[in-house]
N, C-alpha and C positions, 0 to 999 in steps of 0.2 A: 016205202018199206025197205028199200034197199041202197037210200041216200045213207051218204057217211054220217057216223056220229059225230058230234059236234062234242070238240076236249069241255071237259069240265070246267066250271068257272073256279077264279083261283079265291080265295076267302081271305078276303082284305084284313080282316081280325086276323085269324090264324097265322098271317103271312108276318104281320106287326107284332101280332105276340111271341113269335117264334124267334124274331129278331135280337129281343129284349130276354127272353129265360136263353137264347143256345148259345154257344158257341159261335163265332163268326168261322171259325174256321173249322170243324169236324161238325157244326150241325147240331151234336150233343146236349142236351141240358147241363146248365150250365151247373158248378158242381166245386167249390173251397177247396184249393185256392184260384182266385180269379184274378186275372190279370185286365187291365185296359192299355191302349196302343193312346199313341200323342193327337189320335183325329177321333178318337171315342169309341171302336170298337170293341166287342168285351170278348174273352178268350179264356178257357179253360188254361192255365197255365203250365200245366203241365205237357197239355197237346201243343201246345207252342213252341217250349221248348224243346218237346220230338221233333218239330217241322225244320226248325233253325239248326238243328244236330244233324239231321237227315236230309239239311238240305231241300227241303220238300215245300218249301211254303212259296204259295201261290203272287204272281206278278204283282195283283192288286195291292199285297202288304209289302213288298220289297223293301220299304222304307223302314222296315224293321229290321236293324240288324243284331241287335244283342239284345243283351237284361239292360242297358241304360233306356233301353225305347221301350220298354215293360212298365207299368206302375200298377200295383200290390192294391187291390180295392177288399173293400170291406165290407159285403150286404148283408144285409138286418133279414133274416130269415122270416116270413109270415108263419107263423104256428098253425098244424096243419092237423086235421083229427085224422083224417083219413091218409091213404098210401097214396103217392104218386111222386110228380117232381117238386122240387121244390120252387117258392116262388117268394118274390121279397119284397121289401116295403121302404120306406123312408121312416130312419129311427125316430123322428121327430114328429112328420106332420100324419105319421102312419099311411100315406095315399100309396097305392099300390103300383109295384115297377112292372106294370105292363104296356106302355107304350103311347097312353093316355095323357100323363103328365109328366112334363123336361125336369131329365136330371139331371145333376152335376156331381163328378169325381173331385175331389180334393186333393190333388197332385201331393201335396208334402205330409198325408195323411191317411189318404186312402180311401175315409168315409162316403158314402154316398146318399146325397140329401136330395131333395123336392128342389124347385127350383122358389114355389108357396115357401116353405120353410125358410130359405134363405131368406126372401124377399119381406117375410113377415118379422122375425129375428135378424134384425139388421145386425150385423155382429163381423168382426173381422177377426175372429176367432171360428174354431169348430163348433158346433152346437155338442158335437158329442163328446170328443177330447179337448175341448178349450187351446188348441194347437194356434197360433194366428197364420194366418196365410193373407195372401193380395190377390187382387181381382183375375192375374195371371196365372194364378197358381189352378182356378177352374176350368174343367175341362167338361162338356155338354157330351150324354151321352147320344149315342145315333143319333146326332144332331143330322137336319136338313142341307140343303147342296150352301146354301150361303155358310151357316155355323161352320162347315167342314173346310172351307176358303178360308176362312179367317183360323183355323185350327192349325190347318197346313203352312199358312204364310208364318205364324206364330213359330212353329215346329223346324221352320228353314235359317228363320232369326238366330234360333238358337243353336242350330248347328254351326251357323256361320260365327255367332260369339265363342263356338267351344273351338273351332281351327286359328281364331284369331290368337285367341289364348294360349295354345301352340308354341305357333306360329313367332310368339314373340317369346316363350322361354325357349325354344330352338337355340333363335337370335342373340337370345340374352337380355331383353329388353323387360326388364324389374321394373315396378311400380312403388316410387318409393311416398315417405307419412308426406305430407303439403301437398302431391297431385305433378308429384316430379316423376321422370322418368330417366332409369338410367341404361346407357347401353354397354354392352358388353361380353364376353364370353364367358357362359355358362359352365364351371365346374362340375365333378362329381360329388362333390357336398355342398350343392345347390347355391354354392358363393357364387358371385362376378367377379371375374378380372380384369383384367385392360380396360375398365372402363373409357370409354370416349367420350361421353360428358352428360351436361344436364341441362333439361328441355328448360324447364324455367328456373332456373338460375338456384347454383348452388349453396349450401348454407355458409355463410363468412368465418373464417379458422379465427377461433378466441386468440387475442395476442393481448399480452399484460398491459403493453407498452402504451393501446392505445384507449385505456381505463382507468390514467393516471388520475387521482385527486388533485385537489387545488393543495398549494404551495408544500407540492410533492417532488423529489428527484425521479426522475424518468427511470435513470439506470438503477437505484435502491429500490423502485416499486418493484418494476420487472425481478429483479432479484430473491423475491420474494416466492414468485412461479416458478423459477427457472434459472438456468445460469444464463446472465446475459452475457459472461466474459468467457471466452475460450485463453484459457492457461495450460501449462504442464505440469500443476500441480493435480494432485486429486484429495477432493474434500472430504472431508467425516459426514457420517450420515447423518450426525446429531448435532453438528453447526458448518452450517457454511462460510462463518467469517473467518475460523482456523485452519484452513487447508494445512495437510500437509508439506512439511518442508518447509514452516514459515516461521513456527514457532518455538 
């Protein structure tokens, strides 16, 4: 009679469904506009961006530092007769976003489909905006501890390609058409100067001379592009054979 109560048991539905409609971060029903994070957490966007202003947001997300690490999702509202929260669905295969069946965000898009829909609609397009995207571009919502691995490693990649990329206009280090690379000191109107040279070898400077025709004069062809003879006279614009002071 006067043993402790024993806590409550916690309700493995509730806990899963709570996941999937709140906020990961105030707990809230979730609520347009919504945001997703690069490891598939979903976030009221506006409490987000309070947390990131105020400074407030918790260790677990730190890996969030701005609106680049934000992506803008899109859910398909479930039509509701009665009052309460709202709850949503997959615009496609209509299965319902409670924690049941894996979804995926559409990073260049935003839509959020079934993972059935996908799989059934093979398509590398949206189902919904016909936008194309790559297998990359998919992000697994509350995926499990392996999905989340492979979210994270993906999410580190790309950090490290966006400081590489830096890291070389810093340097000056342009990317030029053939898969050349040229180095050099970056300007303020985004030109190179001093360039230092080229990784795989630079394009050859057209010269007349060595384009001559057969039982052609070398110096007459050239002559043609160019002055090949340095004098003190100066020529007419409308013949080169009159120069000044000749005739």
């Amino acid at each position: 009679m006067y043993a402790e109560k024993k806590p409550d048991k916690i309700d493995l539905h509730e806990q899963r469904l709570s996941k999937w409609l709140n906020c990961s971060l105030s707990n809230e029903p979730l609520k347009p506009p919504c945001v997703i994070d690069r490891l598939g957490n979903m976030f009221n966007k506006e409490t987000l961006v309070e947390a990131l202003i105020g400074k407030k947001l918790p260790k677990e997300f730190g890996y969030i530092k701005g609106l680049k690490d934000m992506i803008n999702i899109q859910l398909e509202v479930v039509p509701s007769e009665g009052l309460g929260n709202a709850r949503f669905q997959c615009p496609v295969s209509g299965l319902e976003f409670n924690g049941k069946y894996k979804f995926f965000s559409l990073k260049n898009c935003g839509h959020v489909l079934s993972a059935k829909a996908l799989k059934e609609v093979k398509s590398s397009a949206c189902l919904v905006c016909y936008k194309e995207f790559e297998e990359c571009d998919k992000i697994v919502i509350n995926g499990d501890e392996e999905e989340v691995v492979v979210l994270r490693e993906r999410m580190e990649e790309d950090r490290l390609k966006v400081k590489d990329k830096k890291r070389k206009v810093k340097h000056g280090i342009v990317d030029v058409k053939g898969g050349d690379k040229v180095a050099g000191k970056m300007k303020g109107n985004g030109k190179v100067e001093n360039v230092k040279g080229v990784s795989n070898g630079g394009s050859k400077r057209f010269k007349a001379a060595d384009m001559v025709p057969a039982n052609a004069t070398k110096d007459v062809y050239a002559s043609l592009f160019t002055s090949s003879q340095k004098n003190k006279f100066k020529e007419t614009y409308s013949c080169r054979s009159l120069p000044l002071g000749r005739n």
